[in-house]
C-alpha positions in Angstrom: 0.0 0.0 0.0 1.1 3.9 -0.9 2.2 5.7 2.0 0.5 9.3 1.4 2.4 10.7 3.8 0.3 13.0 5.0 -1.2 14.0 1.6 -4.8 14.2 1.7 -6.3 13.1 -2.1 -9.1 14.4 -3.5 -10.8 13.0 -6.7 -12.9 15.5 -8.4 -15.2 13.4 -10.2 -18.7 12.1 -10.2 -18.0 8.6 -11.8 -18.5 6.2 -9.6 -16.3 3.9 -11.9 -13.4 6.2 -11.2 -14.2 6.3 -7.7 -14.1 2.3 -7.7 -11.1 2.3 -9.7 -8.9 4.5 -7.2 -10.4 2.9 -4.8 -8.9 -0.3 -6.3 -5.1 1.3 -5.4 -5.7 1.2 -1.7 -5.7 4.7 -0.7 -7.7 7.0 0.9 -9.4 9.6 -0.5 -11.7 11.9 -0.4 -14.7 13.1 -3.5 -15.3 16.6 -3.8 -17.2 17.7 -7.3 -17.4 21.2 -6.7 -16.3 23.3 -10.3 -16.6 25.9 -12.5 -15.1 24.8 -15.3 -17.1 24.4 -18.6 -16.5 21.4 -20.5 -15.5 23.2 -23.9 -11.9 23.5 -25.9 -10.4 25.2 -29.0 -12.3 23.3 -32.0 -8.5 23.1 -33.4 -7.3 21.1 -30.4 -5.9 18.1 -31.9 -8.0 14.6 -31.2 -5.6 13.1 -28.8 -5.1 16.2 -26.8 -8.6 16.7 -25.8 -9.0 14.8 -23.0 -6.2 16.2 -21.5 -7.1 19.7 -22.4 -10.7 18.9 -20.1 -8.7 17.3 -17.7 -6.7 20.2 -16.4 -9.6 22.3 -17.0 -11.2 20.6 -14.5 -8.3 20.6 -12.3 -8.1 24.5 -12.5 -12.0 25.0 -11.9 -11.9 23.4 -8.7 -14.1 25.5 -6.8 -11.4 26.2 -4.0 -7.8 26.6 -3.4 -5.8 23.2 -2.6 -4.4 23.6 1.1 -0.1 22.7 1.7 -1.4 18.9 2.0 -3.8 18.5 -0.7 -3.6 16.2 -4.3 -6.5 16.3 -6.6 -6.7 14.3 -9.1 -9.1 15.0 -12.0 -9.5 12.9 -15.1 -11.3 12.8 -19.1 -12.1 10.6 -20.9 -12.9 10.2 -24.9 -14.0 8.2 -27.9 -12.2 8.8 -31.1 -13.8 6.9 -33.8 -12.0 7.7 -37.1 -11.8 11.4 -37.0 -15.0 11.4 -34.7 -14.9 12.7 -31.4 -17.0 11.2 -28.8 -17.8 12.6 -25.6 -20.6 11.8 -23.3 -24.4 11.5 -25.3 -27.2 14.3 -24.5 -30.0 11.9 -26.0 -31.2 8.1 -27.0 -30.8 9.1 -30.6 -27.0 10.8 -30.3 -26.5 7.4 -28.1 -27.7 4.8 -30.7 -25.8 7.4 -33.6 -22.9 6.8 -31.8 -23.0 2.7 -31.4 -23.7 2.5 -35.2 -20.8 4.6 -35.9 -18.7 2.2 -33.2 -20.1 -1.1 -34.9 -17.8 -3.7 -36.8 -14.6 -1.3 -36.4 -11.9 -0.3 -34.2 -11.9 3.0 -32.1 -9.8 4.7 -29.8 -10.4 5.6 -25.9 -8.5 8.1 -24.9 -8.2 8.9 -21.1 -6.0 11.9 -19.7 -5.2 12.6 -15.7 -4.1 15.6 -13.9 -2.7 15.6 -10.6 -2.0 19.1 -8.8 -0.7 20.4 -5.9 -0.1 23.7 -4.4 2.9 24.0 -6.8 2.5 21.7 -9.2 0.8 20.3 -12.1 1.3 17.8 -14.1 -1.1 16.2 -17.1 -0.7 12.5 -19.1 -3.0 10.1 -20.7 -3.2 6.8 -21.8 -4.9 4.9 -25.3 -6.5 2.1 -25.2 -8.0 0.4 -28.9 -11.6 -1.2 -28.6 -12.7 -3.6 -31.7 -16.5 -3.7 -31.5 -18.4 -6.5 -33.7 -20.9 -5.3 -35.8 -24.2 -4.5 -33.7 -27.9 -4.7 -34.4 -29.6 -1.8 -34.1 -31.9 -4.6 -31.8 -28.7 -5.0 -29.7 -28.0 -1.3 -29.6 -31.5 -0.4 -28.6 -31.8 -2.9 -25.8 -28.1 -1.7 -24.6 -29.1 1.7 -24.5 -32.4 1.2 -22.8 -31.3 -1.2 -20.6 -28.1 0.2 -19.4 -28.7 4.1 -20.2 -25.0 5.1 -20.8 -25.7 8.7 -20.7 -23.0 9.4 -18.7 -20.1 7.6 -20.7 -17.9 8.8 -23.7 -19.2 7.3 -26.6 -22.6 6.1 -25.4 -20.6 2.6 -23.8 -18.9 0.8 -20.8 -16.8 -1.6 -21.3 -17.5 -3.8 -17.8 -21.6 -3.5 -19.0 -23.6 -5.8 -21.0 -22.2 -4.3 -24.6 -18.4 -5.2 -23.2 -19.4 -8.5 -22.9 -21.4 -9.4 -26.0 -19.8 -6.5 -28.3 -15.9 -6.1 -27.4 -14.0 -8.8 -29.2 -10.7 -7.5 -28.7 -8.8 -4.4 -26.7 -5.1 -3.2 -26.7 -4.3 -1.6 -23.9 -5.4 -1.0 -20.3 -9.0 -1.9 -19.6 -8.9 0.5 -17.0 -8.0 3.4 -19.5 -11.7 2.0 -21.2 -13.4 2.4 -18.2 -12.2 6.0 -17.3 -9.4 6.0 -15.2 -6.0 4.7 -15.9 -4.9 3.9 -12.5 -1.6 2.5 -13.4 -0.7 6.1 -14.8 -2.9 7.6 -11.4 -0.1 5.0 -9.3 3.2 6.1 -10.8 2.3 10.1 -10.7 1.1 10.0 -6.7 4.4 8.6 -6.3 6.4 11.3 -8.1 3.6 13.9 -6.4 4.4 12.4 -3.2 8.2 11.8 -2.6 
């Protein structure tokens, strides 16, 4: 188990996924959702940079200045499907647009982290390739009512009912997929921590 050393952590986010996930690492932490920031970027942000982008947004619009002892980790994550960037689905219809654009290919998930400090900051993310078989719009429709995956980048997780019958194959971290990549979350308390 880490020694914090002191260091109280704070993850900003309402995902209970992410919430399990560092929970997974053993350490105590605190969740505290409070921000200001609004979820928008420069249109000619590159793909790949986006999450990241988001990600120290969020870390900047925390709704309060971090004390001496404080880490907060904040995270986002992203589908990239071709050029097609995914975030989280405002409807049923942009949800089932999304898993017929996802059907019978591969796509990217792209997941970034920010830890910060009192004086410092630093950013990374981690990719992750999903290869989805192709999908009935039957399949998609029962997924989406079923499971209502409002709340996940590209209209999906990977540990629900569609990772099971849909995801043939993944390179990479299945924890990237799911929102947080808590190996990259591990190695960057360490550093943050001394």
């Amino acid at each position: 188990m880490m020694d914090t050393k002191g260091k109280k952590i704070i993850l900003a986010s309402n995902s209970p996924r992410r919430k399990e996930l560092l929970g997974g690492l053993d350490i105590e932490f605190t969740v505290d959702t409070g921000n200001t920031f609004e979820e928008i970027y420069d249109p000619d942000t590159p793909h790949e940079r986006i999450p990241e982008v988001l990600s120290e947004g969020k870390s900047y619009g925390f709704h309060r200045a971090l004390e001496a002892n404080e880490i907060l980790i904040t995270s986002d994550t992203l589908v990239l499907c071709g050029e097609r960037v995914m975030g989280k689905p405002h409807s049923r219809e942009e949800a089932i647009d999304m898993l017929r654009c996802l059907s019978g290919r591969e796509h990217k998930v792209i997941t970034a982290i920010t830890l910060r400090d009192c004086g410092r900051c630093t950013t990374t993310s981690d990719t992750a390739i999903v290869y989805f078989k192709e999908l009935t719009d039957n399949e998609i429709e029962y997924y989406i009512d079923q499971y209502k995956p409002f709340d996940k980048a590209g209209a999906y997780g990977i540990q629900e009912w569609i990772g099971y019958a849909g995801i043939g194959r993944i390179e990479g971290s299945y924890f990237t997929i799911m929102g947080l990549p808590v190996h990259l979350v591990y190695k960057e308390l360490l550093n943050f921590i001394g």
